[in-house]
C-alpha positions in Angstrom: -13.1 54.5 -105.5 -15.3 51.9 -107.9 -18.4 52.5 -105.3 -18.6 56.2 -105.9 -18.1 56.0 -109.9 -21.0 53.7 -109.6 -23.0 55.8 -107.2 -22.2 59.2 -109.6 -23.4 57.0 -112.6 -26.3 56.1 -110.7 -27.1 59.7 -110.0 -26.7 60.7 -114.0 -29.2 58.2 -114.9 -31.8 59.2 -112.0 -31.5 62.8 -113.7 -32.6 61.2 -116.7 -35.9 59.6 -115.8 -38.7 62.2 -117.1 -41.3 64.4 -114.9 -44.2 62.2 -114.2 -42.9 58.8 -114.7 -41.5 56.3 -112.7 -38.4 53.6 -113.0 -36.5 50.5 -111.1 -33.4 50.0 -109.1 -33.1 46.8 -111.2 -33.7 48.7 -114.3 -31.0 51.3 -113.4 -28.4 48.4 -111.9 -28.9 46.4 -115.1 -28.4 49.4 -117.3 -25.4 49.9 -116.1 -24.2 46.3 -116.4 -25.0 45.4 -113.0 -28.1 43.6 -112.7 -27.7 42.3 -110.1 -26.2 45.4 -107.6 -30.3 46.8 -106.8 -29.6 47.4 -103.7 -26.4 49.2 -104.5 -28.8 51.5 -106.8 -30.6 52.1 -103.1 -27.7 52.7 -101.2 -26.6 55.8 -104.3 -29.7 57.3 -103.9 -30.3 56.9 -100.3 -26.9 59.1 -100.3 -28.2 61.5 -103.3 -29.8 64.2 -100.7 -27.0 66.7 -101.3 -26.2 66.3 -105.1 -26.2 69.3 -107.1 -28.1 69.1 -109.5 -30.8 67.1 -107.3 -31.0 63.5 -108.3 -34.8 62.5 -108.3 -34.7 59.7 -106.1 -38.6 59.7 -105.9 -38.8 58.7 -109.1 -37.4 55.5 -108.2 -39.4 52.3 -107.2 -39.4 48.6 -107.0 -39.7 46.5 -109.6 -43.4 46.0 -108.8 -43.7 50.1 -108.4 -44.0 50.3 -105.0 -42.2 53.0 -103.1 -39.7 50.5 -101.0 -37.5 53.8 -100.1 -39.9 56.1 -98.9 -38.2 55.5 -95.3 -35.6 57.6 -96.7 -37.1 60.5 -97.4 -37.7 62.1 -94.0 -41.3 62.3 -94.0 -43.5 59.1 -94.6 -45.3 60.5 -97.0 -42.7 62.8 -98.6 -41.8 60.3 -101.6 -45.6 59.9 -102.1 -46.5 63.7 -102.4 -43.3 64.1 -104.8 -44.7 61.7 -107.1 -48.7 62.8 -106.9 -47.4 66.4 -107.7 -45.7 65.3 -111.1 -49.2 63.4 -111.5 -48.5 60.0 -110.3 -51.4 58.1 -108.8 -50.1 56.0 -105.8 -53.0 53.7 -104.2 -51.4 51.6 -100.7 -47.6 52.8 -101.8 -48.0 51.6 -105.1 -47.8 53.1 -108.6 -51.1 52.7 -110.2 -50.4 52.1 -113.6 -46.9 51.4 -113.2 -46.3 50.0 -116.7 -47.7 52.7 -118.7 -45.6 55.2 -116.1 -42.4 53.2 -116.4 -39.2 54.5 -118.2 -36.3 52.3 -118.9 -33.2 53.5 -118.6 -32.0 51.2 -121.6 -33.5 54.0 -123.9 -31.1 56.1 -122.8 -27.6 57.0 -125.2 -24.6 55.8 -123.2 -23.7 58.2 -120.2 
């Protein structure tokens, strides 16, 4: 099924994104030649829970670095305190400094 190719593609670039910094569903949707499938990016890692290896799904904002899917995370505060322990500042579920912090995918060697 195309969906779950593009959901396990979305997971393989999540894996990628560093300890302590943040990225985009855009980002990750137009990295893999979909620019325009965000929302799909949601949907993969709104369903990443039970991956093995964990996807880190925290790591994953909006493109103005706020934290859009932290209503998926079980606890309201959950994504927060993930990010704050690998040293990201959040002020009003935002990413302070959210350009320094952000990684983009398009660095990455093709998956």
């Amino acid at each position: 099924m195309v969906e779950d190719s593009f959901f396990t593609r979305v997971h393989e670039v999540s894996r990628q994104i560093p300890y302590g910094r943040v990225t985009s569903y855009g980002a990750i949707a137009k990295y893999l030649g979909a620019a325009r499938s965000a929302r799909m990016v949601g949907w993969a890692l709104n369903g990443s829970k039970h991956q093995a290896p964990d996807v880190p799904a925290h790591r994953v904002v909006n493109r103005n670095g706020f934290l859009t899917g932290k209503k998926h995370f079980g606890q309201k505060s959950l994504m927060q305190q993930l990010l704050e322990s690998e040293g990201v500042e959040i002020v009003d579920d935002q990413v302070v400094h959210f350009d320094q912090l952000f990684w983009d995918p398009s660095m990455l060697n093709d998956l």
